[in-house]
Backbone bond lengths (Angstrom), bond angles and torsions (degrees), N, CA, C in turn:
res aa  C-N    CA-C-N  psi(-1)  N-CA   C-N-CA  omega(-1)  CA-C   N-CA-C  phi
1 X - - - 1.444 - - 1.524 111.45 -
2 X 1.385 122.61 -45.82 1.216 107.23 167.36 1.284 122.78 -78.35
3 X 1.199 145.55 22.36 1.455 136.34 133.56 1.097 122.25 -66.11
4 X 1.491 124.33 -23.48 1.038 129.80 -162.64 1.583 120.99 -94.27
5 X 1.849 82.73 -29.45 1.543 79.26 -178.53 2.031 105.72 -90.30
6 X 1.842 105.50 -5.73 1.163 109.22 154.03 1.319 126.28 -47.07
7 X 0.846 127.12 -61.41 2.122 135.75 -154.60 1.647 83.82 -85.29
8 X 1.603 129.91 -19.26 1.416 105.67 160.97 1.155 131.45 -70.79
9 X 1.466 122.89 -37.38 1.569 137.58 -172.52 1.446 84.13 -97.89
10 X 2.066 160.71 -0.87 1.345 89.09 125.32 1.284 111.29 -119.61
11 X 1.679 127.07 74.38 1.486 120.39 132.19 1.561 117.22 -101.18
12 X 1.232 106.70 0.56 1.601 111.75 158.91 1.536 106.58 -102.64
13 X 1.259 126.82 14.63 1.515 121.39 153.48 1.684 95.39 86.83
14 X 0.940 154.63 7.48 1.422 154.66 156.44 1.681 110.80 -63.67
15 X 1.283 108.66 75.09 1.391 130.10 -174.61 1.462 115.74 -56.72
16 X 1.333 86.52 -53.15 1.892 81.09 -166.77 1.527 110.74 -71.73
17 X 1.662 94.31 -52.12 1.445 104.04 170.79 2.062 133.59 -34.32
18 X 1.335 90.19 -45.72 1.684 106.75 161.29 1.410 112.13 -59.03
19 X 1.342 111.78 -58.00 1.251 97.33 -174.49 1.733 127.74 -79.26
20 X 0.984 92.68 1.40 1.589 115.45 173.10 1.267 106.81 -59.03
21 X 1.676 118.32 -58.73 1.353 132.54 -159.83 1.503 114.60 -84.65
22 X 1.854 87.65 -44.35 1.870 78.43 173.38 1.267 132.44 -79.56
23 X 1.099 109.79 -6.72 1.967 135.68 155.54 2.106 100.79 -56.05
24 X 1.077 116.13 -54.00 1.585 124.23 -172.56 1.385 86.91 -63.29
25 X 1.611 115.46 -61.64 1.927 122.45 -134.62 1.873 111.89 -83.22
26 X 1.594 90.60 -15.65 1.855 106.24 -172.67 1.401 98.75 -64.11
27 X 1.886 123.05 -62.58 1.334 99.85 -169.44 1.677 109.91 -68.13
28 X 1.039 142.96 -2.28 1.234 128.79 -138.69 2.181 100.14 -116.70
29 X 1.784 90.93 -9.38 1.498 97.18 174.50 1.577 114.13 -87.24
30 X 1.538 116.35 158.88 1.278 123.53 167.80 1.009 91.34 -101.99
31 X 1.461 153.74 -67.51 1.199 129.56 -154.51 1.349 135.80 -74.19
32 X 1.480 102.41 126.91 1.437 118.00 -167.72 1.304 95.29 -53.48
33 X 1.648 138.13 -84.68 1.302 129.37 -158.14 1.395 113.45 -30.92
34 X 1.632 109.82 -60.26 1.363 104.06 -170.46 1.530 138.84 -57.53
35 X 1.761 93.94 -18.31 1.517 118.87 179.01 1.708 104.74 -70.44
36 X 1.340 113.36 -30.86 1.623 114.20 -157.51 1.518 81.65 -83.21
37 X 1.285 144.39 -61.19 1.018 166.31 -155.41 1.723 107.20 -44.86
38 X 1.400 117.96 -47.71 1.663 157.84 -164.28 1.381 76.91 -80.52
39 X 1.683 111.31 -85.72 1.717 107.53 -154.32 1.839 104.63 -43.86
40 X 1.244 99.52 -64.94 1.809 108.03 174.25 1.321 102.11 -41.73
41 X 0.802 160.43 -111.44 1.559 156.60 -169.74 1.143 110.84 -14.43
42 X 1.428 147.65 -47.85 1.360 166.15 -116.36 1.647 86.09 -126.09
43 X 1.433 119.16 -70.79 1.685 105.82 177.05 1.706 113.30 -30.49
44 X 1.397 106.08 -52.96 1.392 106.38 -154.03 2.128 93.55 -69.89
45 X 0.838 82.85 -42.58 2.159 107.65 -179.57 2.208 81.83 -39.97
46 X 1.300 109.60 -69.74 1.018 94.42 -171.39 1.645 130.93 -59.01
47 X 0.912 117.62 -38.17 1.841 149.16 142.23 1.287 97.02 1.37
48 X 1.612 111.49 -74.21 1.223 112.91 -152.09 1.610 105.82 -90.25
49 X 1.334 112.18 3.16 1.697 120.70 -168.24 1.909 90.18 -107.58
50 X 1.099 117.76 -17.93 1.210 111.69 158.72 2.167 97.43 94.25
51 X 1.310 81.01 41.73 1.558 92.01 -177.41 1.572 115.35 -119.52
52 X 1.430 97.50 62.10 1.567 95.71 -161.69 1.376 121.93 -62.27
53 X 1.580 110.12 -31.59 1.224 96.48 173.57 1.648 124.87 -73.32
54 X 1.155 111.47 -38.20 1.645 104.00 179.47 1.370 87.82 -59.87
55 X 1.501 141.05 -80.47 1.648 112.71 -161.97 1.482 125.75 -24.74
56 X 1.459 97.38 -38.56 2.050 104.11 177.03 1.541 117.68 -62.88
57 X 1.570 98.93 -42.18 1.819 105.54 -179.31 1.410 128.66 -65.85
58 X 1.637 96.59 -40.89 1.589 114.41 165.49 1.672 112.03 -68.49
59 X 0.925 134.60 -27.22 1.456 148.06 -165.65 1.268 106.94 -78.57
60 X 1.359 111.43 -41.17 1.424 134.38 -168.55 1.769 108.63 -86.13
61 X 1.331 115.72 -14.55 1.474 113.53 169.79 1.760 115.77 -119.49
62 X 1.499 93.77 8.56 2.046 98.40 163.82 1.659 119.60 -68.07
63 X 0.712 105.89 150.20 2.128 110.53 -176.09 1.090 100.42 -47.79
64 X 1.396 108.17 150.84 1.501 107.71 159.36 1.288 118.95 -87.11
65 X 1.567 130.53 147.16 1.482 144.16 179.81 1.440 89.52 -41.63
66 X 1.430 129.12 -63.99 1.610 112.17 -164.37 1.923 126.99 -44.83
67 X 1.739 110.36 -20.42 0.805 90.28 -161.88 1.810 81.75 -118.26
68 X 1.529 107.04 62.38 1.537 89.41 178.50 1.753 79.74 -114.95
69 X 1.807 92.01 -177.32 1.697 96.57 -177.70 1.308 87.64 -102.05
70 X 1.262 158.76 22.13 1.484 137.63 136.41 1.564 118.94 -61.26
71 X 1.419 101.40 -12.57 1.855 128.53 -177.31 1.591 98.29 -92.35
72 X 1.088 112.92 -80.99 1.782 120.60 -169.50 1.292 111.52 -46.17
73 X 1.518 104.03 -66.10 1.472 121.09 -140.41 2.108 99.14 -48.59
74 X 1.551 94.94 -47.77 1.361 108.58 -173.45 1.784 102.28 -46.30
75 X 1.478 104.52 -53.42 1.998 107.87 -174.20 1.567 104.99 -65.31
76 X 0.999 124.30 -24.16 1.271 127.58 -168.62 1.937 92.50 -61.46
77 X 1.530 96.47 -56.85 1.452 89.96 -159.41 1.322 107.97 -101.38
78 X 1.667 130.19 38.52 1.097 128.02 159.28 2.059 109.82 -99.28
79 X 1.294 98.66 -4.73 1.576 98.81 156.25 1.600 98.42 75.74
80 X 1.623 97.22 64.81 1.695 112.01 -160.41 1.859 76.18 -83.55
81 X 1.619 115.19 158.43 1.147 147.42 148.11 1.259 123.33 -59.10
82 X 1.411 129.58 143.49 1.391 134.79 -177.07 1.873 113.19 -51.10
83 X 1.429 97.33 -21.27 2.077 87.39 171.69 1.443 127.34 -90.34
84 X 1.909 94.36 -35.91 1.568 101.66 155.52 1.528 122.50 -76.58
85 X 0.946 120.41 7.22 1.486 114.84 160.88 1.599 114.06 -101.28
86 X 0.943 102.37 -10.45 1.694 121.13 170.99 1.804 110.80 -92.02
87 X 0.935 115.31 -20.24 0.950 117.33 -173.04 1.676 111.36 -92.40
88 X 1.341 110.92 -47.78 1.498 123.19 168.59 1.247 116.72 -57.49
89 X 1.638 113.35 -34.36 1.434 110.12 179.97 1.764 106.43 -64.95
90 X 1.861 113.61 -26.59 1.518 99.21 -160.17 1.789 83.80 -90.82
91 X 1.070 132.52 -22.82 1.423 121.70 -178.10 1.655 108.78 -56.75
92 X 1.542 110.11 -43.56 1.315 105.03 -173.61 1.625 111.94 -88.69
93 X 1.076 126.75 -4.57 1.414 122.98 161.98 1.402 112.21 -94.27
94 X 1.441 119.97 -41.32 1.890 112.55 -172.88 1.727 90.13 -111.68
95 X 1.254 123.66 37.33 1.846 93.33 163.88 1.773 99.56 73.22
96 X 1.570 106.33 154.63 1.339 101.23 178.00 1.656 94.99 -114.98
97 X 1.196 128.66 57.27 1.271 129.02 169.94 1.254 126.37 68.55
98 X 1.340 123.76 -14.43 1.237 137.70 -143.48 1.997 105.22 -107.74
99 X 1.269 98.49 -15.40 1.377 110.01 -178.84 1.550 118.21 -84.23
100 X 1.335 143.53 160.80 1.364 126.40 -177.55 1.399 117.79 -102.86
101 X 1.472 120.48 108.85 1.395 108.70 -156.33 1.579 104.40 -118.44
């Protein structure tokens, strides 16, 4: 409930207040979706409170796009081959190279 009544106070723009709650309501949820959902919201929550760095720190420990199911779900069911399925596994454990490390 208090997430909920979070993501209301801030789509009515009650900044601090939101982030007040979803700071209290994050450890206290089981659900994963809704938790990823909080942090993502909560970056921008900080954004607009003029907290750039916590938006950067929190930002910096959200999933990466590779391992979301708007990413997989699609390869899953294009009926990848034993190297491209080998291959995704090393992208999603070592990075696909492409990052600057």
């Amino acid at each position: 409930m208090i997430l909920g009544l979070a993501s209301t106070l801030a789509l009515k723009g009650n900044t601090d207040e939101a982030i007040e709650l979803m700071e209290r309501g994050l450890p206290l949820s089981i659900n994963e979706k809704q938790k990823s959902t909080m942090r993502a919201t909560l970056c921008f929550l900080y954004l607009k409170a003029g907290r750039e760095d916590k938006a950067n720190r929190l930002a910096s420990e959200l999933p990466h796009t590779r391992e979301s199911r708007e990413v997989i779900q699609p390869l899953i069911q294009q009926g990848l081959d034993d190297s491209e399925i080998d291959e995704n596994i090393k992208n999603i454990l070592l990075g696909d190279g492409k990052g600057i490390w």
